[in-house]
C-alpha positions in Angstrom: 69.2 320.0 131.9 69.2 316.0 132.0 72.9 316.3 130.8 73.6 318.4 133.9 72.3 316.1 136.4 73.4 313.5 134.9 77.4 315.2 134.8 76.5 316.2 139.0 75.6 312.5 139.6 79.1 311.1 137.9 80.9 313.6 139.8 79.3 312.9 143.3 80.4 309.2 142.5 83.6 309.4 141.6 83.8 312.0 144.9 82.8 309.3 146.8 84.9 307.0 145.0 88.3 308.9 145.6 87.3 309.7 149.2 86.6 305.8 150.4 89.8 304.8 148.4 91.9 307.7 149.5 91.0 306.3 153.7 92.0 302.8 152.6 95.1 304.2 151.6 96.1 305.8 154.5 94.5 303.0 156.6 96.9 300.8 154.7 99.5 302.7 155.0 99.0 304.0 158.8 100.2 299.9 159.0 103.6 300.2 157.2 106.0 301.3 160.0 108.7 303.4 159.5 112.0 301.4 159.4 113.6 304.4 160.5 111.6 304.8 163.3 110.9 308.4 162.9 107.5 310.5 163.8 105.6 312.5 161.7 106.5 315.4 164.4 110.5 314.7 163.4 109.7 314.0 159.6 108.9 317.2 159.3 111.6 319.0 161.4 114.0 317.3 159.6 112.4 318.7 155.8 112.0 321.9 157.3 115.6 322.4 158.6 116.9 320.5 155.0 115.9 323.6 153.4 116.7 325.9 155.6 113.4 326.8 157.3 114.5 327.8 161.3 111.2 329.9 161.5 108.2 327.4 161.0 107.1 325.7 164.6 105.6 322.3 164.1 102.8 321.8 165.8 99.7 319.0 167.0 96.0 320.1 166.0 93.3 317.8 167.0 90.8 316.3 164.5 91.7 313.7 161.6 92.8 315.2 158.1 93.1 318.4 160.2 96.4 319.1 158.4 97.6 322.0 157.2 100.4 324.7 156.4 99.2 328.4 158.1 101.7 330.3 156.3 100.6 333.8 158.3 101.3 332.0 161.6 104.0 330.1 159.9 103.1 326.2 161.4 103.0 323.3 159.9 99.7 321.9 161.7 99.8 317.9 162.0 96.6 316.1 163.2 97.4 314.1 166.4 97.6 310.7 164.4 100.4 311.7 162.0 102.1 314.0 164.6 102.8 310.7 167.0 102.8 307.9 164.6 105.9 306.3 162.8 104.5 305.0 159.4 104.4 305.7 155.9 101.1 307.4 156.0 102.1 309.9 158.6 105.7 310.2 156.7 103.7 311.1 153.5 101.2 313.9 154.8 104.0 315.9 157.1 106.5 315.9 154.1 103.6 317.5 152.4 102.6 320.2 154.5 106.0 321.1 154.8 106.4 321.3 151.0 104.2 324.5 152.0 106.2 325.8 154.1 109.2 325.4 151.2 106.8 326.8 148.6 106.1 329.5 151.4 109.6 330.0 151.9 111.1 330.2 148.0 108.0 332.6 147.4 105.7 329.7 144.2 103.8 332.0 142.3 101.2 329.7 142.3 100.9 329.5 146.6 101.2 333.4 146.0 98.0 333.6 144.0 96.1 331.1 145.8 97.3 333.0 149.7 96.1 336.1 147.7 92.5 335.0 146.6 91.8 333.5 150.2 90.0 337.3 151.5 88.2 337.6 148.6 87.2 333.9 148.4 86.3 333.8 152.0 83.7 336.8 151.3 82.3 335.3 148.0 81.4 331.3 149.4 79.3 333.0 151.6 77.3 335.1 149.5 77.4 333.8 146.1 74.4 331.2 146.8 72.4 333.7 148.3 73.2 336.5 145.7 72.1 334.1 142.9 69.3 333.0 144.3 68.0 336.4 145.2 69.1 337.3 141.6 67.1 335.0 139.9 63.8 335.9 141.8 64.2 339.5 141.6 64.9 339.0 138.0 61.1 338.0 137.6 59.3 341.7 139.2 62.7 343.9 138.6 64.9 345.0 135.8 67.8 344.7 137.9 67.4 341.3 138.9 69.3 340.4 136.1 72.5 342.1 137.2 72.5 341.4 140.7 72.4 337.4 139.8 75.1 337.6 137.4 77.2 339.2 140.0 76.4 336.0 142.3 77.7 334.1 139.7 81.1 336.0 139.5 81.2 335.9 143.2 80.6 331.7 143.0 83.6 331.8 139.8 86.0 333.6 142.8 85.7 330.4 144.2 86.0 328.3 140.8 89.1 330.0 140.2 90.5 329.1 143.9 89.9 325.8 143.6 91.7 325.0 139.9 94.1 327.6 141.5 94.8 325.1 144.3 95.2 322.3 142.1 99.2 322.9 140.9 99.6 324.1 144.4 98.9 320.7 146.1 100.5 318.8 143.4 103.8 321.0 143.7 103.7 320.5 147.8 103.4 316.6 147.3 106.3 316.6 144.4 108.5 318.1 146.6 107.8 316.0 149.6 108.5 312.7 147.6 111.7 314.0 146.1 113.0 315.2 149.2 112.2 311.7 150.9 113.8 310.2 148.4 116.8 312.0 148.0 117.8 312.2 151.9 116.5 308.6 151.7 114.3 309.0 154.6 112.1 306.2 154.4 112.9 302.9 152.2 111.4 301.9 148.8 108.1 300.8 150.0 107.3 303.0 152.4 108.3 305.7 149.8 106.0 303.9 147.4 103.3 304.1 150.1 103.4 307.2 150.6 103.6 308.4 146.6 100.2 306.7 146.5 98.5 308.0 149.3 99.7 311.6 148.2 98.0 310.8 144.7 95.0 310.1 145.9 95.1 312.8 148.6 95.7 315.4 145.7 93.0 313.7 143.1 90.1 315.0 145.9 91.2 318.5 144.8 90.9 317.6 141.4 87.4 316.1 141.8 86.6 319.2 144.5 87.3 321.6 141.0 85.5 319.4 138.6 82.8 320.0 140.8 82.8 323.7 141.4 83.1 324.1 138.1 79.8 321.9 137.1 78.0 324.1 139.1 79.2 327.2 138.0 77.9 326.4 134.7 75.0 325.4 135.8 74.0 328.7 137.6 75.6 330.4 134.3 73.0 328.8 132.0 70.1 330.0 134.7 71.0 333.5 135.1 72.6 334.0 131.4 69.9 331.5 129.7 66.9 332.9 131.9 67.6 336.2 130.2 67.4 335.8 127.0 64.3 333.1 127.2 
């Protein structure tokens, strides 16, 4: 099991790692003002109405990183900071959420899947801990025990699966916001630069997010299926 902790502990660094370097991005990048002078708000009016989306409201949310696409309500949610501000950061993270709303729009099988695992996901992060745990108790006195912690674990893989699932999502959302800055030339060469880079290392938490669930999905594997047959 040293291996194991040992594979936790390098992923909880290079989590930490990615976060910190993903806010001095956008710190850096909050400070690269739009030469077009446009708002996050108008960025992403203006990439909603390129591809013809007249039914998606954008819309302020309080909180930082509070950004998000809420395809049943259809709104592109922008935190207050990127709403107002007029800089490459805020430029980068509404053309992102609105490459949601396109994704949402021109039906991507993969935002599809993901929309359709969100019930089932929402149910199974809040039981799965328990259920293994209380699996792998009960597996000492009762001969059920065994079964009841193996379906924690495939409750816990439900969530696995959503966040790898989430992975080509994110990456398509943030391809499709640079391209279209790009191609209307919204913003210049740096600040589209800026932004590319801040979108990488937005999408490489996602990646370190999976890397983790899946870590300790094989961890609880080896408990449940290795307690067995020990």
């Amino acid at each position: 099991m040293g291996s194991y902790y040992l594979l936790i502990i390098l992923i909880s660094l290079a989590s930490m790692w990615v976060s910190n370097t993903l806010k001095r991005k956008f710190k850096t990048y909050s400070k690269l003002q739009l030469r077009n002078g446009m708002s996050g708000k108008e960025i992403a009016e203006q990439m909603l109405t390129d591809h013809g989306i007249r039914d998606v409201q954008v819309i302020s949310v309080r909180g930082s990183l509070t950004d998000h696409y809420n395809p049943q309500k259809k709104t592109v949610n922008l935190s207050e900071s990127v709403y107002h501000e007029r800089n490459a950061a805020a430029a980068a993270v509404a053309a992102h959420e609105c490459g949601h709303a396109v994704q949402h729009a021109q039906s991507y099988q993969w935002l599809q899947l993901r929309s359709s695992l969100v019930p089932v996901v929402g149910v199974a992060s809040n039981l799965s801990m328990i259920v293994i745990i209380a699996g792998l108790v009960l597996m000492q006195v009762i001969p059920f025990g065994f079964e009841i912690a193996a379906a924690g674990v495939g409750l816990f893989a439900m969530g696995t699966l959503f966040s790898f699932v989430t992975l080509p999502v994110e990456y398509d959302a943030s391809n499709r916001a640079l391209e279209w800055l790009q191609r209307k030339n919204m913003i210049s060469r740096e600040e589209l630069a800026g932004a590319e880079d801040a979108l990488k290392w937005a999408a490489r938490t996602y990646v370190v997010a999976a890397l983790s669930s899946l870590a300790t999905l094989a961890y609880f594997a080896f408990q449940v299926f290795g307690g067995r047959r020990n």
